[in-house]
N, C-alpha and C positions, 0 to 999 in steps of 0.2 A: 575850549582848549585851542591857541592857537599853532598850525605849523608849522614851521619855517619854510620861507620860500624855495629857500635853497632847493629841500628836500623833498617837495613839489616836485619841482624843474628837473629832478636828477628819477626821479620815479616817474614823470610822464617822458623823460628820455629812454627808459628802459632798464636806469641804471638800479639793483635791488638794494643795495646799501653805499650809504652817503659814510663816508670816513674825512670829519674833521680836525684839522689841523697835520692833516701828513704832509710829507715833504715831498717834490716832485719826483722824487727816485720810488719813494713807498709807493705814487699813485701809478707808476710805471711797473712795477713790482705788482701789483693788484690788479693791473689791466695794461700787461703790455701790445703796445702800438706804436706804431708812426710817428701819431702827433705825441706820444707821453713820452716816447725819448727823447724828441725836439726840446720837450721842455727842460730836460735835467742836463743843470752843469756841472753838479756834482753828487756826490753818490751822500744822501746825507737820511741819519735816520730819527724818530723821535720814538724814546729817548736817546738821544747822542748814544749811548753805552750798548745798547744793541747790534751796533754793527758788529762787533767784535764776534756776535755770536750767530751772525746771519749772513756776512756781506760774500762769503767764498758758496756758500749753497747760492746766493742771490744771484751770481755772477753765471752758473748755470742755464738760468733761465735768458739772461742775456746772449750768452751763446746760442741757445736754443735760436733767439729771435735769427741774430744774425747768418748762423748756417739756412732760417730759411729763405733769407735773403733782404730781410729789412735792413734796408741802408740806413734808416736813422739810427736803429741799435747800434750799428757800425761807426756813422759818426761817434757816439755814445760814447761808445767802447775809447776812443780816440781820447775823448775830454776825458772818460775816468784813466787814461794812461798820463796824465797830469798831474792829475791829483794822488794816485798811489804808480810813482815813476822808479819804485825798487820795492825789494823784499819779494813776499810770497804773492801778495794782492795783487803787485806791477805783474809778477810773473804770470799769471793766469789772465790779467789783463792782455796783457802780450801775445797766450797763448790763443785768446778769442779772435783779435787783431790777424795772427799768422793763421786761422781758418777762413777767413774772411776772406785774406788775400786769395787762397786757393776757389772759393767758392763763388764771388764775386769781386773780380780781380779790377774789373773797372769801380765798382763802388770803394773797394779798397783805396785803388788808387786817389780816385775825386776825395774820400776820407781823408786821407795824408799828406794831399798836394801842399798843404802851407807847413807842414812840417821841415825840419831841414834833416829829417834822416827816413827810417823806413821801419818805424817802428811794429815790434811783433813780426816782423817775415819771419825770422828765423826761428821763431820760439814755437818745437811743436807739441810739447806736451811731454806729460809722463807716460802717455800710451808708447813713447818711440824709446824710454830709455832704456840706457845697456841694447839697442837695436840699431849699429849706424847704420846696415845699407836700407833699414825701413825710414829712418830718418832722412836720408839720403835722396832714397825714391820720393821724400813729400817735399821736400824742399826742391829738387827737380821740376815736380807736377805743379808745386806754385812759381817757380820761372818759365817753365810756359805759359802757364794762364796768365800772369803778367806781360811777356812779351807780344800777347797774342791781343792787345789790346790797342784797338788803333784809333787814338782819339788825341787831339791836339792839347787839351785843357791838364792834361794828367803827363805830357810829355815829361817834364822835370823829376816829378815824382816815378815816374817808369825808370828812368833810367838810374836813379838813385838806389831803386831796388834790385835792378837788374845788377849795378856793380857789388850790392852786399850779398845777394846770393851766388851771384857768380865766383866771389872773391870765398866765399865760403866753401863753397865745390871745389873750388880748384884747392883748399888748405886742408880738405878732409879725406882726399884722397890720397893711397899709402905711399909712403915714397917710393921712387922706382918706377913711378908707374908713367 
């Protein structure tokens, strides 16, 4: 009987089960890391018809990565705010994105720079609804962590976010004030 190489090579790397034919989002999903975000440009599943029924729990565990600070997941996050750019999926895209910003405000940043906007700052989640001044307090806590960043490569992208949060503070406070 013979083996496959493959499966060799992935069992004397350490790895206990070889899964072929998944997509680069599945092998990220099954071992996420660094180099497995790098590789996904888009969030893709086999069978195609699965996503439907997995990709909002899957999007968890990306958050996961990214609050603990993996800036590829972060890139990541970015590409899949392309590929689902509305609806419910963008919006939890988005919300991954605006923890990002508060948690690692330079990776954020360096994430976004060829954008032309600042995508997810604003978007903090269902934890903040029916809550403005707790919403208010994170969207605050994520313009300091962005202001607080002093790096020349992310300048464009800083200030682009600094005007939508700023421009947001100042429309959500009551009038009169």
């Amino acid at each position: 009987m013979r083996v496959p190489v493959l499966a060799i090579a992935a069992l004397l790397c350490g790895q206990t089960s070889v899964s072929f034919g998944e997509t680069p989002w599945e092998a990220y999903l099954r071992l996420p890391s660094a180099v497995a975000a790098s590789r996904v440009k888009r969030a893709e599943y086999t069978p195609p018809a699965s996503a439907k029924e997995s990709f909002e729990y899957d999007l968890a565990l990306l958050e996961y990565q990214v609050t603990i600070g993996d800036r590829e997941s972060l890139n990541l996050a970015v590409r899949l705010s392309h590929q689902y750019d509305a609806g419910h999926w963008g919006e939890l895209i988005d919300e991954v994105l605006g923890h990002g910003a508060r948690i690692d405000a330079l990776g954020f940043l360096l994430a976004i720079r060829s954008e032309t906007s600042c995508p997810g700052v604003l978007m903090t989640g269902w934890a903040f609804v029916d809550r403005l001044e707790a919403q208010q307090a994170e969207i605050e806590l994520r313009l300091r962590a962005i202001r607080s960043v002093k790096d020349p490569r992310v300048e464009d992208a800083q200030r682009r976010c600094v005007a939508v949060l700023d421009d947001y503070l100042r429309r959500s406070q009551p009038h009169g004030s």
